[in-house]
N, C-alpha and C positions, 0 to 999 in steps of 0.2 A: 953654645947652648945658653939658654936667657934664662936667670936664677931669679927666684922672687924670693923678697927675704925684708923684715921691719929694720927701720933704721931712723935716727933723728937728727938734731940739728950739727950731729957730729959731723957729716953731708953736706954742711949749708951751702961752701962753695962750688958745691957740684949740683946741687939745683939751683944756684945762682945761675952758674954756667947753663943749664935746661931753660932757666925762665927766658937770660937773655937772649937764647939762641932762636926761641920760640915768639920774643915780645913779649913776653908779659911781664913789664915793664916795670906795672905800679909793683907789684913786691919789692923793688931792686933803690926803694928810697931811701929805709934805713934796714940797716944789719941784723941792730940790736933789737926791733920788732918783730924783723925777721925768725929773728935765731928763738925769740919768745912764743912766736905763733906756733914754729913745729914743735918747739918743748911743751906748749898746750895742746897740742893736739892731739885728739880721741884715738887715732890710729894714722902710722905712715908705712903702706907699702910699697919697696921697690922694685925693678928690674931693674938687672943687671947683666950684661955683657961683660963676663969675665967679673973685672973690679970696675966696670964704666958703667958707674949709673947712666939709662938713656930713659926711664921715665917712672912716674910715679904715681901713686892714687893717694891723696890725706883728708883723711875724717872727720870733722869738728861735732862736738855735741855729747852730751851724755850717754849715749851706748843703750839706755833703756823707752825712752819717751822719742827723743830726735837725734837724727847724724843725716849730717850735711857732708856731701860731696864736695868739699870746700874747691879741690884742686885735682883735674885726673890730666896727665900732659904725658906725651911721649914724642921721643925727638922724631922729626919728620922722615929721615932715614930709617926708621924700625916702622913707621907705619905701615900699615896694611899687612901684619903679619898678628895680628890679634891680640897682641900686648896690651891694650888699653883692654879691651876685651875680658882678657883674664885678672888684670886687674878691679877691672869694675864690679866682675864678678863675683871675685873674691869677695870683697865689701859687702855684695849684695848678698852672699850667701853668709857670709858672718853677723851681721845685720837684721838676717830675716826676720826676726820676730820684734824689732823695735816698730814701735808704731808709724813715727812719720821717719820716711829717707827721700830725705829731700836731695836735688841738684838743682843747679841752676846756669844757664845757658843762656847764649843769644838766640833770640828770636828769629832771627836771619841766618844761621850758620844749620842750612840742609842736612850735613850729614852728624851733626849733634846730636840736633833732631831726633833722626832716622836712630841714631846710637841707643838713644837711651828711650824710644819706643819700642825698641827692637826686644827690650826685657821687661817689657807690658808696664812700661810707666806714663804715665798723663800727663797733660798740661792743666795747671789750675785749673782753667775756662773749662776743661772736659769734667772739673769737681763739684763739689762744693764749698772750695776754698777760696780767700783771696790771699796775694799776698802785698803789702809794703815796703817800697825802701825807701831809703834816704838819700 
């Protein structure tokens, strides 16, 4: 049975383990930024299998104005069983009333996409926003 439950960088080597299993790569440069980003971070929830984190959703932002979907992963073996789902959910329902809840995504990855249209979210180009990066 899969447990949802908050946790921090007490963890780190076990979404270290998630990130490199997954690629995502750029987190796995330094530790000590690492171990810093989840101790800043607005909110981290997990799933859990047993005591085996297999993935996670984390928050960045003030809680009132903005929260960014900074990170939502779960290991490829648990997909398609709605984990990220209830995850995202979660966020989305704890969240509901800040004004902007951003994520952000590749523009080529389909079922991203489809994810996070599927809980009536837009692309910029559908607003009246833009956004910048660096």
């Amino acid at each position: 049975m899969i447990e949802y439950k908050t946790f921090g960088s007490n963890l780190i080597e076990e979404v270290k383990k998630i990130y490199r299993v997954e690629g995502w790569n750029a987190y796995l440069q330094d530790d000590e930024k690492l171990i810093r980003a989840f101790d800043n971070s607005l909110y981290i929830l997990g799933a859990f299998d047993g005591e085996k984190l297999i993935g996670f959703v984390r928050c960045v932002g003030d809680g009132e104005h903005i929260v960014i979907v900074q990170d939502i992963i779960v290991l490829k073996e648990y997909r398609k069983s709605r984990i990220g789902a209830h995850l995202f959910k979660h966020v989305w329902d704890l969240f509901i009333s800040v004004r902007m809840f951003d994520v952000i995504t590749d523009i080529i990855d389909e079922a991203d996409n489809h994810f996070y249209r599927s809980f009536g979210m837009k692309p910029l180009a559908d607003g009246e926003m833009i956004a910048y990066f660096r």
